[in-house]
N, C-alpha and C positions, 0 to 999 in steps of 0.2 A: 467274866466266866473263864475258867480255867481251859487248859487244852483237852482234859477227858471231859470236862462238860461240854464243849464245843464239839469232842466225836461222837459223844451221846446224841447230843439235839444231831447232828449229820447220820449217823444211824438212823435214828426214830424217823428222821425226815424222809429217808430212803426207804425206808419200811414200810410206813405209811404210804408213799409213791408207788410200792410195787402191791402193795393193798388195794389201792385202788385202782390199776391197772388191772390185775386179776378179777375184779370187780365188774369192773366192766366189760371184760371179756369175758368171764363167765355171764353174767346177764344179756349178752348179744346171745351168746351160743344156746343157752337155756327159750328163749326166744324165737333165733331159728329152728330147734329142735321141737318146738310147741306149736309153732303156725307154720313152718313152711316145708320141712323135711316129713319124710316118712318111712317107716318101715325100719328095720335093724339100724341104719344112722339116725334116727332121731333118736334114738333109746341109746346111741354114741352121745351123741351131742348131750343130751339131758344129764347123763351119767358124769362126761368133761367137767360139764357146767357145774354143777353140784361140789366135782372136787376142787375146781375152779374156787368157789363161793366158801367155801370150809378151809381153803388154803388164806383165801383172804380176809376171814374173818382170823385166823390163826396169828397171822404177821399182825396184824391190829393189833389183838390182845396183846401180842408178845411187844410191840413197841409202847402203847402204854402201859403195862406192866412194870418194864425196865424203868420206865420213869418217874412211876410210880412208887416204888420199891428201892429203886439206886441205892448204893451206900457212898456217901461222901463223905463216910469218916466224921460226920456231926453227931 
């Protein structure tokens, strides 16, 4: 593997890493926000969560996208 395929896969790897981090902190919060909060912060929490969950489906696409698509000059 070349040095820009090596940054690529190091990108997408850290991508994915904050993918799933978002991930699951939007599904804690979306969670607390449905069973244990109430009133104006749980309608916070819900609202977090959700951009939370769209932000990490976002970084997903967007690292296999790039992997998908790359140009290596082939």
């Amino acid at each position: 593997m070349t040095d820009t395929g090596q940054d690529r896969a190091a990108v997408r790897r850290r991508r994915l890493w904050w993918a799933g981090l978002l991930a699951v902190v939007g599904l804690a919060l979306l969670l607390i926000g449905l069973i244990v909060a109430s009133g104006t912060l749980a309608w916070v929490e819900v609202a977090l969560a959700l951009v939370l969950l769209v932000a990490s489906y976002a970084l997903q696409r967007a690292a296999r996208r790039e992997t998908l698509y790359r140009h290596d000059g082939r």
